[in-house]
Structure formats: C-alpha cells, structure tokens
N, C-alpha and C positions, 0 to 999 in steps of 0.2 A: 425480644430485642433488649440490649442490655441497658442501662443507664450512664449518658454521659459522665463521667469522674469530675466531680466539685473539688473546684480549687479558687483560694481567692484572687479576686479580681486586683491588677496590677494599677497600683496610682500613678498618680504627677512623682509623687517623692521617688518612687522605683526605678524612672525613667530616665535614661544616660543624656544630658541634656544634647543635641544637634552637633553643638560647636566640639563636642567631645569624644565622639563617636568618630571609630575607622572611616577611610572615605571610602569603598569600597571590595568588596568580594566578586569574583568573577569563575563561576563554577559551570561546565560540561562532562558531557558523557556520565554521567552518577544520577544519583537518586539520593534527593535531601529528606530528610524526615527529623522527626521532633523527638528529645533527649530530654523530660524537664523542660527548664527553659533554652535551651541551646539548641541548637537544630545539625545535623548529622550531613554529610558529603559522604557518600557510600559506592565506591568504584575499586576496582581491579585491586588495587593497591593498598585497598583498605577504608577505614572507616575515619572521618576526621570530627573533632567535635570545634564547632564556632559559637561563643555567644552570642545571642540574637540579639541583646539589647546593646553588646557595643558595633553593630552594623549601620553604617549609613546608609552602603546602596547595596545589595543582592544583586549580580546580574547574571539572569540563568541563560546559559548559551545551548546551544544543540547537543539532543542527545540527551538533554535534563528531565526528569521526573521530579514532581517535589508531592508530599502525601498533604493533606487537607490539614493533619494536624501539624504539619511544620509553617503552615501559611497561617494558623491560628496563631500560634506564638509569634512569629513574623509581625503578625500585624497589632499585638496585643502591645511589644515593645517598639513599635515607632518605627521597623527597617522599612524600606521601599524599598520593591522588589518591582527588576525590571526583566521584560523579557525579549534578549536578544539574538541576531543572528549568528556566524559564526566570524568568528576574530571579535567579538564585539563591537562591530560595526555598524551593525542594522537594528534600531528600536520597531520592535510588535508591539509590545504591550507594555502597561506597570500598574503597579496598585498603591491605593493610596496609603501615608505614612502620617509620622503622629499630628496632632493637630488638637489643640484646645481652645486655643483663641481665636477670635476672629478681628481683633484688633487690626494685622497688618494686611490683613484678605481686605477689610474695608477702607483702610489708608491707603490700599493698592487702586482699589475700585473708585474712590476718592480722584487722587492724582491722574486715575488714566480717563477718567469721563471728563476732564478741562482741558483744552485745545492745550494752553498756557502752560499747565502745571505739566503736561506730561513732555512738552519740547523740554522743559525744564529738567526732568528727569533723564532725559536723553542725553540731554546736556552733561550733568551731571554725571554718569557712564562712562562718558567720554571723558570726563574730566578723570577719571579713576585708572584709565587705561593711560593716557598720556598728561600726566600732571604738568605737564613744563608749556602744555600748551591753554590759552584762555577760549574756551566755545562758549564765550555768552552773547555775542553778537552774530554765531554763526546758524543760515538756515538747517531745516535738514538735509537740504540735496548736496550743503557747506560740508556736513558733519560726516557723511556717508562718503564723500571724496577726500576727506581730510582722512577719515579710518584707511580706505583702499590706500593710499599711498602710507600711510606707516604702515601698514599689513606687506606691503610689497617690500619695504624697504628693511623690514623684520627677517623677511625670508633669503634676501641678497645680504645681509648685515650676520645672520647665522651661520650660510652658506661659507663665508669668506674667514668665520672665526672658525669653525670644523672639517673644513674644506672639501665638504659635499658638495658633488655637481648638481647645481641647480636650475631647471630647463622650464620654472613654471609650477606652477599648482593644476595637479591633474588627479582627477579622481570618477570611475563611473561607476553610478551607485550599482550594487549589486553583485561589482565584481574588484574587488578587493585586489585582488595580484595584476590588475594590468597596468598598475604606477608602479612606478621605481620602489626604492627601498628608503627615501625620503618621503615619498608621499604617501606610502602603507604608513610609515610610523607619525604621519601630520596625521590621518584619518583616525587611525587607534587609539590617537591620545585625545583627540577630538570627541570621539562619540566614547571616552570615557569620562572627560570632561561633562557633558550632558549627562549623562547618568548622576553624576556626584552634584552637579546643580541642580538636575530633577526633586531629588533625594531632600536640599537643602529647601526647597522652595517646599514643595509639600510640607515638609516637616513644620517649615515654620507655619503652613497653613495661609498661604497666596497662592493665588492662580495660575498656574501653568501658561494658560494661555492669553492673559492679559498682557503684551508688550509694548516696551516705549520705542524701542527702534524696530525690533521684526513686530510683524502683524500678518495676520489672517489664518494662524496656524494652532493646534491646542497645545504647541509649546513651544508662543514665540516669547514668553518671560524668561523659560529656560535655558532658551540660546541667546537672548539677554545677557544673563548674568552669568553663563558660562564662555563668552568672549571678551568679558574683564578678564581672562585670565591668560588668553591667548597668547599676545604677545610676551607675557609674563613667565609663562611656566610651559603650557600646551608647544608650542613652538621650538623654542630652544633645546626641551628637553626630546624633542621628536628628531632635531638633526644630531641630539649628541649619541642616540641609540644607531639611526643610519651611520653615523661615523666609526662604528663600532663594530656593524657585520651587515652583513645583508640577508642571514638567514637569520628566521623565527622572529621578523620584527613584530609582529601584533603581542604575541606575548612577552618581549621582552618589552615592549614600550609600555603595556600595562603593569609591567610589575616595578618597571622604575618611575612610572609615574605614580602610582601608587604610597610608594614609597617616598619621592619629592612631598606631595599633598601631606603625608603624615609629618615629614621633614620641617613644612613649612607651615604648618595648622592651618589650612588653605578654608578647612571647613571652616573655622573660628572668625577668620577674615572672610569668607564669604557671609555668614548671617550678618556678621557686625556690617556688610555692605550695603546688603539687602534694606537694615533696618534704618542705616542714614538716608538711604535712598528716597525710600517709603515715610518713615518718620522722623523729618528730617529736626526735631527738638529735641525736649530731654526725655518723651515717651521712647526713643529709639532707645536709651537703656536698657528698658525691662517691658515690652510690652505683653508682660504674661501670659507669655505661649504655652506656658503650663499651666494654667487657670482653669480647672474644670467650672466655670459657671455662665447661668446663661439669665439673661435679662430681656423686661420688656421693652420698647419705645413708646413715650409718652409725648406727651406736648413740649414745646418751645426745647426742644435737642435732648430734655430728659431720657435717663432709662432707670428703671424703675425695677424689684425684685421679681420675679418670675416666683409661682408658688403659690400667688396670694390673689385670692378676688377679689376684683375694685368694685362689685358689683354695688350699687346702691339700692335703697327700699323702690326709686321708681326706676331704676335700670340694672336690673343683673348680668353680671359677666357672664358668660358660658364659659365651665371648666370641661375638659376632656382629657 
C-alpha cells in the first residue's frame, strides 16, 4: 500500500473568509475530482477547473460522482457541499463547512434557550425583512400573519409589475413540472436560496437546526435566514425569469440568481445578518470565526487556557 502524499496543512490565514466567497456552484451528470487545490467537473464536454477555497456552496445534482480526494480539499477549505435532487430542488444530504469559533454557535445556543430573547430575535427577522414595519409589541401568531400577508402581497405586487399570471403558490414536493413556470422558478430560487444560507450558517459555525421562527427541523435556522431574502431577491427575481420563457426555468433561475447574489454580495449581507442577530453589540464585528483556539471553563464565567494543568500537590488534573 502506498503512502498518503504529505502536504501542509491549510490555516485560518489561507481561508477565503465566508462573506467573500462565490455563492454557489451547481454541478450534474460529471465526475468532480481533486486538481492541487481546485477540484475538476469532468463530463462529455470536457474538463472544468473551480477553486475550492472561493466556493460557498457545492451542489451536486444527479448523475454526480465526486472522488474522496476532492471531498478532502472541499473540506480542508471551508466549501459545504450539498447533495441535491434534480433541478436543485430536493436536499439529501450536506457536509459540514469551515468552522473555528464557537463564539456565535454559543450566542445562538444563548438567545434560543430564553423564551424572551429568542421572540426577540424573531422580532428582529422580521424587522430585517420589512423595515417600515415596528413588531415589538407583536405576538408570534401576530408575526406569522403579519409575514403571510406581505408574502401574499409580494407575489400579487410582482405578478402585476412583470405581468405573469398569477393563480397562487403551488408546489408538490417531488415533482417539480406540475406548477406553472412561475412557480418551478419561486421553487428553484428557493432551494437555492437554502443551499447558500446552509453554506453561510455552517461556515460561520451555528446550528442548522437551532430556529427562532421555524422549529422542530435540523434546518429551521436555515430557512430562517434564508426567507430574509425572500421577498427581497428569491421572489422577484423568480417572476422576472417566468416573464421571460417558460422553458429551462430551473436552470435559468439558478444562473440568474446566482448571478444577483454575486451582484448584490448577499453572502456579505447575510453573515453581517446573522451576527447582529446573534450578537447583537460590538462582538458582532469580529467574533473570530477564524480563531483556531480552544479553552477551558472555569469558575464565576472564566475560561482559562486549555494545555496547562491546574492539577495541585492535593488534587491533580487528569491530562489525556
């Protein structure tokens, strides 16, 4: 058996930070493998080379093969890599993305285990998605009726600027073509949207499935912070692709969303979201998502350096 090939191991300083990185790749029918750092799409047509480390989100669709050593480099530079059905509609699977702090994983963990803080943060969401409106007195059954009707009124207000027939929001999972050519391009831009928040939330190292409005799911944080974006961008730009043809919408709404998100550094404005959300002082700066270091808990909130034994002459630490 041969010997693995040694190579150094990649830092914080290598690492394309989150807010800077593509929002997405969306690859089928080929075979990814590993190039150096960059990772290979290898189909009919040819061979393509992608940097790994300026990927946000990998999403491999049917028909994909990817080799171990491209999921090695994948993972060494921080991509999350998701695995989807076809049109990119349907999440199986994903793997985890970069992560060194645990600063906003525990400010998450923080805010959502208090009744108070986390309506607060709901609040807050909401206040992001409709700024002209004030939800500090409103409950959540307030907040969830208050959304459905801008959601509604988004989709008639679109509808009337692009002048798509619009009969409704209809979608049966698993089958893709049995909505119109409005509603294939709300889905497409949707569960691309989820990919690219996926992507953003791991990266910075919170929990998928810790949410302040969805709950009971291992990624209601992700449909969180990926329906800040909704009416904003996912919407609009789903009736301006229907207005346009009615064939090839899955792919044509992912490449012009795609392209919006890079237009509008959606990833930049999404961490910067995340972290007013989560840490709502001046830790939301810089909460050292790239800080390889890890410490102990000590008494009265301390932490203390990890490394070192406290053991004393009548009580010794155990080191392992």
């Amino acid at each position: 058996m041969t010997t693995v090939g040694k190579r150094p191991a990649l830092t914080p300083r290598h690492l394309t930070r989150t807010a800077d990185r593509l929002s997405f790749i969306y690859l089928e029918r080929c075979t990814v493998h590993r190039d150096a750092n960059a990772i290979t799409a290898e189909d009919a047509d040819g061979t393509t080379h992608i940097p790994s480390a300026t990927i946000g989100t990998l999403l491999l669709g049917p028909g994909t093969r990817i080799t171990h050593q491209a999921m090695s480099v994948l993972g060494e530079t921080g991509a999350c890599v998701i695995w989807v059905g076809e049109h990119g509609v349907r999440y199986y699977a994903g793997g985890r993305a970069l992560s060194r702090s645990a600063a906003l994983l525990e400010a998450q963990a923080t805010q959502w285990a208090n009744v108070r803080s986390r309506i607060a943060v709901a609040r807050a969401m909401y206040r992001l998605r409709f700024p002209d409106e004030d939800p500090a007195r409103l409950t959540r059954h307030e907040l969830l009726g208050r959304e459905g009707t801008r959601v509604r009124d988004c989709y008639r207000a679109q509808a009337a600027r692009t002048g798509v027939p619009w009969n409704g929001r209809k979608y049966t999972p698993g089958d893709f073509t049995s909505g119109d050519a409005v509603n294939q391009a709300i889905t497409a831009a949707a569960q691309c949207m989820y990919g690219v928040a996926h992507a953003v939330v791991a990266s910075l190292g919170c929990s998928p499935g810790l949410g302040f409005v969805h709950s009971g799911h291992e990624l209601s944080f992700v449909l969180d912070i990926a329906d800040l974006y909704k009416t904003d961008i996912g919407i609009p730009l789903a009736f301006d692709v229907a207005a346009e043809a009615e064939e090839d919408v899955g792919s044509r709404t992912r490449r012009a969303l795609r392209d919006r998100i890079n237009e509008t550094r959606l990833l930049e404005r999404c961490v910067r979201d995340i972290k007013s959300l989560l840490l709502p002082d001046d830790r939301s700066s810089d909460p050292g998502e790239h800080v390889d270091r890890v410490t102990l808990q000590s008494d009265r909130g301390l932490n203390v350096a990890s490394g070192v034994n406290y053991g004393t002459d009548e009580q010794e630490a155990a080191i392992w």
